[in-house]
Structure formats: structure tokens, C-alpha cells
DOKEDREN-301373 format. One record per residue (C-alpha): residue number from 1; residue in one letter; x, y, z. Coordinates in steps of 0.001 Angstrom, whole numbers, plus 524288, in hexadecimal, padded with zeros to 5 digits. Each point is the difference from the previous one (the first is absolute). Example, Ala and Ser with C-alpha at 12.3 -4.5 7.8 and 13.67 -1.06 7.14 Angstrom:
# residues 2
[1 A [8300C 7EE6C 81E78]],
[2 S [8055A 80D70 7FD6C]],
***
This chain:
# residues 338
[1 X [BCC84 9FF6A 5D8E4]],
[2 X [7F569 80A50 802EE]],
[3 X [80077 808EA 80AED]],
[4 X [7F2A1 8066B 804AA]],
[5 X [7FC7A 80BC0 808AB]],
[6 X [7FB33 7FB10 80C3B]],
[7 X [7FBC0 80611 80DFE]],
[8 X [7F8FE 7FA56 80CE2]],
[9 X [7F14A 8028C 803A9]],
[10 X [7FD15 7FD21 80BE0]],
[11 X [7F17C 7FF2A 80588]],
[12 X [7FA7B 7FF25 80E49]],
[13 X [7FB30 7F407 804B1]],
[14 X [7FBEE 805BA 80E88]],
[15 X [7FCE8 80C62 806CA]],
[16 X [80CE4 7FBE1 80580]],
[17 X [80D96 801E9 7F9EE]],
[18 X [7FFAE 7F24D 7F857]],
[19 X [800EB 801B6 7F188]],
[20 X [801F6 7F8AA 7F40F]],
[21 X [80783 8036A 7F3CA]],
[22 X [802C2 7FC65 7F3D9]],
[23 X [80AD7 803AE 7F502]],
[24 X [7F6F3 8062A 7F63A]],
[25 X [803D2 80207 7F0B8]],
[26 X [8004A 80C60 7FBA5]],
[27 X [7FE34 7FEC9 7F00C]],
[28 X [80852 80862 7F617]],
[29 X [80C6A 7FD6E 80649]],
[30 X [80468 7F6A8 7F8E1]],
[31 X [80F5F 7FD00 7FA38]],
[32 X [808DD 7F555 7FC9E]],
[33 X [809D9 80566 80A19]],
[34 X [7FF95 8032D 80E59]],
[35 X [805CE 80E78 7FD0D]],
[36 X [7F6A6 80230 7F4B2]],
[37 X [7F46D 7FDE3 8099C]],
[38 X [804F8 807A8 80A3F]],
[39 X [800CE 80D63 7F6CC]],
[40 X [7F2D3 7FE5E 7FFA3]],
[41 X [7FB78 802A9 80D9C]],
[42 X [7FCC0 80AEE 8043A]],
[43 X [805C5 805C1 80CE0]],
[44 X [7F9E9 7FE5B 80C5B]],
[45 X [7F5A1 7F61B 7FD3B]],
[46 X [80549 7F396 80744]],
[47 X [80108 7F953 7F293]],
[48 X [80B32 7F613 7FCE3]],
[49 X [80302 7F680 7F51E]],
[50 X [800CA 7F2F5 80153]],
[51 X [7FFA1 7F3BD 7F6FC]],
[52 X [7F286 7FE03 7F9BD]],
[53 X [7F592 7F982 807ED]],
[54 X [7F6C4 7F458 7FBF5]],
[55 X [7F722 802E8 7F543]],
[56 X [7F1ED 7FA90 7FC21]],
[57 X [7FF46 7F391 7F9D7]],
[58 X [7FA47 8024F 7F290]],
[59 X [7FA17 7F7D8 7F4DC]],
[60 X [7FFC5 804FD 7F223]],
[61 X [7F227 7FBFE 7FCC6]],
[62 X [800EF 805F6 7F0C1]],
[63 X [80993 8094B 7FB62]],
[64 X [8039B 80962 807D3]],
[65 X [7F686 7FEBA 8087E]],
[66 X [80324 7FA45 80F10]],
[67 X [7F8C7 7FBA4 80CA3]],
[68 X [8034A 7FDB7 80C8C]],
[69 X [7F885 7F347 8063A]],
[70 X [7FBA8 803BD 80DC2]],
[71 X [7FCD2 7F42E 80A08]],
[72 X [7F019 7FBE7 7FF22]],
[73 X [8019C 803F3 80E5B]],
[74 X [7FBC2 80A9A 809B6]],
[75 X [80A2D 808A3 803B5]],
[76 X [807A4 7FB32 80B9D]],
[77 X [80D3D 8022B 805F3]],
[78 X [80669 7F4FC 7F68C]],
[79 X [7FB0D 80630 7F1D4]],
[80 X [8017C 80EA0 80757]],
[81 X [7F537 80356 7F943]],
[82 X [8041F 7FB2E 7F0C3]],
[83 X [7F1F1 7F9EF 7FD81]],
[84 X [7FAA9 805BE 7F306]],
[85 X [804AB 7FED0 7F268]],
[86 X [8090C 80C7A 7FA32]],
[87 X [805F5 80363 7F1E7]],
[88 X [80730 807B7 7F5F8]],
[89 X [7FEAC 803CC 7F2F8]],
[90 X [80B8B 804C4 7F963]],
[91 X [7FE6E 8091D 7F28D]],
[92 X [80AD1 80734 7F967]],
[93 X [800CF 80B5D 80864]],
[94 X [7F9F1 7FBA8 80C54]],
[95 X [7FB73 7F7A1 80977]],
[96 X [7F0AC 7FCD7 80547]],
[97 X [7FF9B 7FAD5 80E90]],
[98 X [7F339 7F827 801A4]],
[99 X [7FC6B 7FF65 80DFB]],
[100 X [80AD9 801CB 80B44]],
[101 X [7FDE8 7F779 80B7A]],
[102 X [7FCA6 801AC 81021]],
[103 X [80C49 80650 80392]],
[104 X [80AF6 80959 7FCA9]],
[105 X [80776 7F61A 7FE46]],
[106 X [7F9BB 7F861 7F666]],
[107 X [800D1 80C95 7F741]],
[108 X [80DD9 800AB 8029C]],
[109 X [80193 7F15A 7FBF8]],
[110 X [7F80D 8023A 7F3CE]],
[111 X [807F2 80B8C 7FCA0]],
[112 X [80B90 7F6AD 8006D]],
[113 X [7FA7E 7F551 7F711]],
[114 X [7FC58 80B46 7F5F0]],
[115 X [80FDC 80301 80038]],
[116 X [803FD 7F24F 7FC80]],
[117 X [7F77F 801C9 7F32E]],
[118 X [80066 80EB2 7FBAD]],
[119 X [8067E 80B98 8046B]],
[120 X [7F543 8072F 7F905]],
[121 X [7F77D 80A0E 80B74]],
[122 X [7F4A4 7FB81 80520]],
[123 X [7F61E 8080F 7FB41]],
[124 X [7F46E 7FC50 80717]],
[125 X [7FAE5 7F7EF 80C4D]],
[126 X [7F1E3 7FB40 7FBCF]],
[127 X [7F8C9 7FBB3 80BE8]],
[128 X [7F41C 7F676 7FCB5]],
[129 X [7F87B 802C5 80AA5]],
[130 X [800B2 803A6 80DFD]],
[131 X [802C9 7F442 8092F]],
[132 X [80CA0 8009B 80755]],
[133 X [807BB 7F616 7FBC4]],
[134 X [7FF19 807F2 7F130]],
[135 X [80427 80C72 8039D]],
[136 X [8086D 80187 80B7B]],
[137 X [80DBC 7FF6D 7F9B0]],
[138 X [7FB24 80AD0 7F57A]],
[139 X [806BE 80B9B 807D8]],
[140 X [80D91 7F8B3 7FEA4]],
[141 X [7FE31 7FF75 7F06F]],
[142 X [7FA23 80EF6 800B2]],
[143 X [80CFD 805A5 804A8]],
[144 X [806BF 7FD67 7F38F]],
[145 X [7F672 80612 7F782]],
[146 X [7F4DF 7F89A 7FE7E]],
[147 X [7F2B5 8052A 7FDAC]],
[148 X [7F7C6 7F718 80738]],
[149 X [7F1FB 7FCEF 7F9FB]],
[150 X [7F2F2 7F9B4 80500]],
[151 X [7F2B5 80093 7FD26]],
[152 X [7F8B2 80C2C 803A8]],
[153 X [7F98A 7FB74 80D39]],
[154 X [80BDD 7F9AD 80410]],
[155 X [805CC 80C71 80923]],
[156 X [7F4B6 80335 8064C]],
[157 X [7FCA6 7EF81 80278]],
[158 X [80DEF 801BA 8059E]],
[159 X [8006B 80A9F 8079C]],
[160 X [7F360 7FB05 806DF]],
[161 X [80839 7F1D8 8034A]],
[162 X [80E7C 8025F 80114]],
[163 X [80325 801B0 80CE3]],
[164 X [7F6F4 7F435 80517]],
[165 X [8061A 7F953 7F41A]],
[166 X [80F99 802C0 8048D]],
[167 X [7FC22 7FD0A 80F5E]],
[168 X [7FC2D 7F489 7FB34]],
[169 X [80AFF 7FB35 7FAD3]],
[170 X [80848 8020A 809CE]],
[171 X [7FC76 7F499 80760]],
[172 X [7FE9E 7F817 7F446]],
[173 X [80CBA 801FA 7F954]],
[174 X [8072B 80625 80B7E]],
[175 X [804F5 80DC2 8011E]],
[176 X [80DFC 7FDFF 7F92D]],
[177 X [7F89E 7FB54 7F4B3]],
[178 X [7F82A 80BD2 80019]],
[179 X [80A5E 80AE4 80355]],
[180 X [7FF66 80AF6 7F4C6]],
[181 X [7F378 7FD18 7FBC3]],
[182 X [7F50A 80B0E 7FD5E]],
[183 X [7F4F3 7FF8C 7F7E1]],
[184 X [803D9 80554 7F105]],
[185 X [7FBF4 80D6A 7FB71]],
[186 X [7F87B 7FCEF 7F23C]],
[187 X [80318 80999 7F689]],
[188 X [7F82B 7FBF1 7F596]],
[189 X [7F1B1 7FA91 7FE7D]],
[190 X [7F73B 7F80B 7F5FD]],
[191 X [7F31C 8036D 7FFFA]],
[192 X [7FA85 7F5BA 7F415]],
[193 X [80E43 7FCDD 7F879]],
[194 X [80BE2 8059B 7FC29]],
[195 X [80B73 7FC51 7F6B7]],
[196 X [80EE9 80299 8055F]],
[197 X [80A48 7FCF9 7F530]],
[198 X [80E1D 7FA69 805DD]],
[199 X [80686 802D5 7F06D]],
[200 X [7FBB4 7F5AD 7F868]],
[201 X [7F6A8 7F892 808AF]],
[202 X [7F24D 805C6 80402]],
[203 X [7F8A8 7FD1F 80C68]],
[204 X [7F178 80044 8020A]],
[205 X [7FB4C 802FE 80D8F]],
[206 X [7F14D 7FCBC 800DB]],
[207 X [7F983 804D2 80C66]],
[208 X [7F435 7F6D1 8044D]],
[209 X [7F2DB 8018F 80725]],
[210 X [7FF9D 7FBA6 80F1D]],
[211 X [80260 7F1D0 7FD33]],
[212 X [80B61 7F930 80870]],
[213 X [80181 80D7A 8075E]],
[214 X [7FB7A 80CC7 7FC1F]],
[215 X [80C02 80364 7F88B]],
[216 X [805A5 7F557 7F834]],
[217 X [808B6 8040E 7F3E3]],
[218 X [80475 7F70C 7F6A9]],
[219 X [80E06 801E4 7F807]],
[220 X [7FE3B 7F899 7F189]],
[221 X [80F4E 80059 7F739]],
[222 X [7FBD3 8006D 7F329]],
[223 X [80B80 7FA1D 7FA5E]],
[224 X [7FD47 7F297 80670]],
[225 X [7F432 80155 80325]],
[226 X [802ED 7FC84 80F5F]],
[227 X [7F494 80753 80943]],
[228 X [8037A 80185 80D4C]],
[229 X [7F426 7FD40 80696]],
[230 X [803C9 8044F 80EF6]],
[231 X [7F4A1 7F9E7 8095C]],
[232 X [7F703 7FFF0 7F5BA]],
[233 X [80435 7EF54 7FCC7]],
[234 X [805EE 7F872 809FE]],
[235 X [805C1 7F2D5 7FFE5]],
[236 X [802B4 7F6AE 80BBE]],
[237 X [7FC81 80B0E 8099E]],
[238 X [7F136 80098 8017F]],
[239 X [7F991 80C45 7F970]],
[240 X [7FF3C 80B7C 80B00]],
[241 X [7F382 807B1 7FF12]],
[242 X [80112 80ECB 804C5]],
[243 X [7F7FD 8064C 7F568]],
[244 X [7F3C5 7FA89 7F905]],
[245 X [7FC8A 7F21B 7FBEA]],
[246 X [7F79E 80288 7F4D3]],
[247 X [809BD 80AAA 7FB82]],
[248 X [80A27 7F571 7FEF1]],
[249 X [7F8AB 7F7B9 7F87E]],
[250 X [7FB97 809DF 7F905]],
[251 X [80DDA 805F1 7FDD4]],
[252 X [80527 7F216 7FCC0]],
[253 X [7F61C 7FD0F 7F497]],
[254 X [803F7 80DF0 7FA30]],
[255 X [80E04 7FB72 80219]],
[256 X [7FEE5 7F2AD 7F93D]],
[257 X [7FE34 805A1 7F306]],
[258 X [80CFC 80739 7FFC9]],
[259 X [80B48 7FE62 7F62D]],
[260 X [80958 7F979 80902]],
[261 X [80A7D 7F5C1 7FFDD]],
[262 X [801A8 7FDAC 80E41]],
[263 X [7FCAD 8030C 80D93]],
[264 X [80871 805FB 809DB]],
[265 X [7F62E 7FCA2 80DBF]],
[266 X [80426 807D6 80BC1]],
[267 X [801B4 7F1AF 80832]],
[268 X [804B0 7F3FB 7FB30]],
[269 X [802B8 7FDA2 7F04A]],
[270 X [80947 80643 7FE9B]],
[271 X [7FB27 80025 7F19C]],
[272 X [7F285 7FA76 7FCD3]],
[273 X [7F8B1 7FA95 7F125]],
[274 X [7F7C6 809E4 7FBAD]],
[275 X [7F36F 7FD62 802DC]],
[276 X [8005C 7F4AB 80516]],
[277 X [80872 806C2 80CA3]],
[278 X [7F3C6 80879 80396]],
[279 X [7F6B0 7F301 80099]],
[280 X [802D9 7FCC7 80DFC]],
[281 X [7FD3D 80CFE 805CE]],
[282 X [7F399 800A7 7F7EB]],
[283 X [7FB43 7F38A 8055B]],
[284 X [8044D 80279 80D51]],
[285 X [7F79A 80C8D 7FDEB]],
[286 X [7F34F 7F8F3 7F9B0]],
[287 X [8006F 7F679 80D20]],
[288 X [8016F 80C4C 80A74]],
[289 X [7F3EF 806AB 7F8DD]],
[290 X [7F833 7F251 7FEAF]],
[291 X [801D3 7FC68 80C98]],
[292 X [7FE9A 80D38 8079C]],
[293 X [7F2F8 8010F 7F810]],
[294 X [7FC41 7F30B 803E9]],
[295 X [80082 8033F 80E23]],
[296 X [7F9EF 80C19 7FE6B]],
[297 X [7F4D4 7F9D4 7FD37]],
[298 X [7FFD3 7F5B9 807D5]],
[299 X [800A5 80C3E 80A6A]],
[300 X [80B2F 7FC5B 805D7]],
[301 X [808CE 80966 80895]],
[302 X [80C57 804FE 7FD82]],
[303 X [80619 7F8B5 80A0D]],
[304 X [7FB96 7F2AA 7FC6B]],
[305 X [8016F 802AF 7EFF6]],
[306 X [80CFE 802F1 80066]],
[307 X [8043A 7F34A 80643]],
[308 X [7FC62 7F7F3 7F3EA]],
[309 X [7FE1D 80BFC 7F4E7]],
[310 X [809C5 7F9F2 7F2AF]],
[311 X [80604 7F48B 80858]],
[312 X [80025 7F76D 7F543]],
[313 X [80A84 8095D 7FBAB]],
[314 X [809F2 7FB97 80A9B]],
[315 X [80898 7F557 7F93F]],
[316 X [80197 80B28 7F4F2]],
[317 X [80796 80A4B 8075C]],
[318 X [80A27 802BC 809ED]],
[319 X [7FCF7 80A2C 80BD5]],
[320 X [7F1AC 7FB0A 7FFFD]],
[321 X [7FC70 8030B 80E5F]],
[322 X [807B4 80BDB 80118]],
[323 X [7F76C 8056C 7F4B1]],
[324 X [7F447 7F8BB 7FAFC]],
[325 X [7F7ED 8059E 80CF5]],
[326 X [804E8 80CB1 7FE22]],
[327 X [7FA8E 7FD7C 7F11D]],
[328 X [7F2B1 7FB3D 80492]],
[329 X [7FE66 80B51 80969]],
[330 X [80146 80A67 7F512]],
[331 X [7F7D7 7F7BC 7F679]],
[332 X [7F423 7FFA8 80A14]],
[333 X [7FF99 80BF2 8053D]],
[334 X [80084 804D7 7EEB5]],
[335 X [7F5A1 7F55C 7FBCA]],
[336 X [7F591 80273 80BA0]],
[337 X [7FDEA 80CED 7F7D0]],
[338 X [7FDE5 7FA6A 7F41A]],
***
């Protein structure tokens, strides 16, 4: 039996006195015996040990390397927020965290599933680009060690979002879900790529032009040749655009003529054939750019394009009206300038 340092977060829900908490992990803590927990604590803190909580569910998708499946869903009070796809790659004297969740407590969670396979330190907390339900449960990871890395626009993208981004959520997820959670503190940036070695097993992280949003990084393991993609390739859940359209395509061509095995997407998979696994958001791609240009010319207004702009593309995807106007709407207003 484990036992784990634990302590309760509690967040306001009104101007009033109503709050809701949650028991919140507090990683490093860990020990095979109640007492050997507790001699870690420090005094004072309002930590105690308890049994270990519910980790991640994880898939090894090639050796050493793991993912977490989140739902193809948009956060809501029943996932809490666990939405987007998140992994580990585990060398011979540390531990890569690829992507971290909406929440604190998905963090937590991960940190959990990374003790049932290594006791190794994580190292790093790789963020593949800035959309909430990616980076949110970095901080919990950070306070054992971690350097946390992102492409170089990512903090300022961030700063400019993160509080609309955490308000939110509250309503989505709920505010026990959300207790503990503040945006992560990067402490290390990619400007074009950069190679991080975990003893034995090197990591390239390849930052990308404004394509999916403006700062997508990808993570490729050269020892199996896995990428993780982040929202650069999707599966199930519709592409999301928040960047450029013909930067995507653009980025995706460059990325079709990597060396890689397999694709880690940052939705659905949870492992995809490589190429063949970036074919669907290509095409989905092609018929938002076709069919925005085709209305552009036929002069039509925003309004009325983005009612019909890539429906073909409906049976192909899940979350199709929640995102495919959204898609349209960014596509227009880029192409009208072409």
C-alpha cells in the first residue's frame, strides 16, 4: 500500500460564504507506510497522508512511452475537465511529461500514473501549445522539480488568455474540479527546436509557425519514433482552428515527411499510423479552404457562409457544431485577404 501527502483546497463559489473543496495531492510525499509519509511533512502546512488516490489511466503506446485517452468531449462537470490527450516518456534518469490537462488535478492524477511505472523524477512538463485543457495541471508537476517547457510565444499567448480561460471553466467543469489550479510558470522556451536527453533516450522539441494556434510544439522520441503531435492532428474531435489555416496546411505538408513511426494526436487515437493518421485533418483542412473560397467569391457574407462552409465534413467528426462555425469564421475573415 502507498500512502500520499494530501491537503484540502477550497475555492469560492459566491460572494457569499459557500465554498467548494477538494483533497488535493501534494507530489513527493510518497512511502509504503503511513509513518514514512508523515516524516515528510513539513510543520504547519495542513498536509496529511492518506492512502494513494486514483491515478490516470494510461496506455503504453511503444516502449516506454504512455498516453492518457481524454473523452472526444467538451469539458463538462462529468469529464471535470479530462478532455485532451496526455503522456510520458520514461529514459534512464528521467521522466518527460507531454501535456498536463485543464485542472490541478489532472496533473496530480498524471503524477500518479508516472509512479506506477518509474520512480525516476520528472524532469520536464512540455506543453504543446496553449489551450487550457493542455496546460492547466502543469503547476502540480512543477512543484516537484520540473522545468516546464513550451514554445517561445506560448507565455505571452497565455498571459494575454488565462484568466478568461480559468473563469471559464468554472462553470464548465465546476469549481471543485478547478480548486488549486493557476496557470504554470514556463521556465523554458523553444524558439525553432531543441534536444533534451532523459539518459539514454533523446527528445526533439520542434517549435512550428502559427498553424493550429500560434504556438504549437511538437515532442518526437527518437527511440520509437512516436511524435506527439498535441492539436496539431486530431482524431474523432473535429480540428479546432485558433491560429492560421494555410499555416496548418502548410505546417502539416512539412510534417508529413518526418522520420516517424507513430502519431500521438492531442484528441482521440490514442496512437495513430504514420501518415496515414494526419490524412483526415488534411482533408478536413483542403474542404474549410475550398469551400470558404468558394463563398468568397460567390460574395457571400459571413453570416450566411458559415452555415454551410465544409458541411460535407459532418459524418467525419464528433463536436461538429460546437466547432466547425467557429472554424469557418476564422477561415473567412483569413481568406477575404488573400
Amino acid at each position: 500500500m502507498i500512502f500520499e501527502a494530501v491537503i484540502t483546497l477550497c475555492v469560492a463559489v459566491s460572494d457569499g460564504e459557500e465554498r467548494a473543496c477538494r483533497v488535493a495531492l501534494v507530489p513527493g510525499h510518497e512511502a509504503d507506510s503511513l509513518g514514512g509519509c508523515q516524516a515528510t511533512l513539513p510543520v504547519g502546512q495542513g498536509m496529511r497522508c492518506q492512502t494513494q488516490g486514483p491515478a490516470l489511466e494510461i496506455t503504453e503506446v511503444a516502449p516506454g512511452v504512455f498516453v492518457h485517452k481524454g473523452d472526444v468531449a467538451e469539458p463538462d462537470r462529468n469529464n471535470r475537465g479530462d478532455v485532451s490527450n496526455l503522456g510520458f516518456i520514461v529514459g534512464e534518469t528521467g521522466i518527460a511529461v507531454i501535456d498536463s490537462g485543464s485542472a490541478a488535478w489532472l496533473g496530480e492524477a498524471m503524477w500518479r500514473a508516472v509512479r506506477t511505472k518509474s520512480d525516476l523524477p520528472v524532469r520536464y512538463v512540455i506543453l504543446t501549445h496553449m489551450h487550457p485543457d493542455h496546460v492547466f495541471g502543469a503547476t502540480a508537476l512543477a512543484a516537484t522539480g520540473a522545468e516546464i517547457l513550451a514554445h517561445e510565444a506560448l507565455p505571452r499567448a497565455l498571459a494575454d488568455r488565462q484568466s478568461n480561460y480559468l473563469a471559464s471553466l468554472v462553470p464548465m467543469i465546476g469549481a471543485e474540479a478547478i480548486a488549486g489550479t493557476a496557470a504554470p510558470t514556463v521556465t523554458g522556451t523553444v524558439a525553432h527546436s531543441q534536444e533534451i536527453d532523459l539518459g539514454g533516450r533523446r527528445l526533439t522539441l520542434k517549435a512550428w509557425p502559427t498553424a493550429h494556434s500560434s504556438n504549437d510544439l511538437t515532442v518526437l522520441d527518437h527511440m520509437t519514433g512516436t511524435l506527439f503531435a498535441g492539436d496539431l492532428v486530431f482524431d474523432q474531435h473535429i480540428p479546432s482552428l485558433d491560429g492560421r489555416l494555410l499555416g496548418w496546411q502548410s505546417v502539416l505538408a512539412e510534417m508529413s515527411s518526418a522520420e516517424v513511426t507513430a502519431i500521438v494526436p492531442g484528441h482521440g487515437g490514442p496512437v495513430l499510423p504514420w501518415p496515414d493518421g494526419l490524412r483526415p485533418v488534411q482533408r478536413y483542412l483542403e474542404i474549410l479552404a475550398h469551400d470558404t473560397r468558394a463563398a468568397l467569391r460567390a460574395g457571400e457574407r459571413l453570416a450566411d457562409a458559415v452555415t454551410h462552409i465544409a458541411e460535407d465534413e459532418e459524418p467525419h467528426w464528433h463536436l461538429f457544431p460546437s466547432f466547425n462555425p467557429r472554424n469557418a469564421t476564422q477561415a473567412f475573415t483569413e481568406l477575404e485577404w488573400e
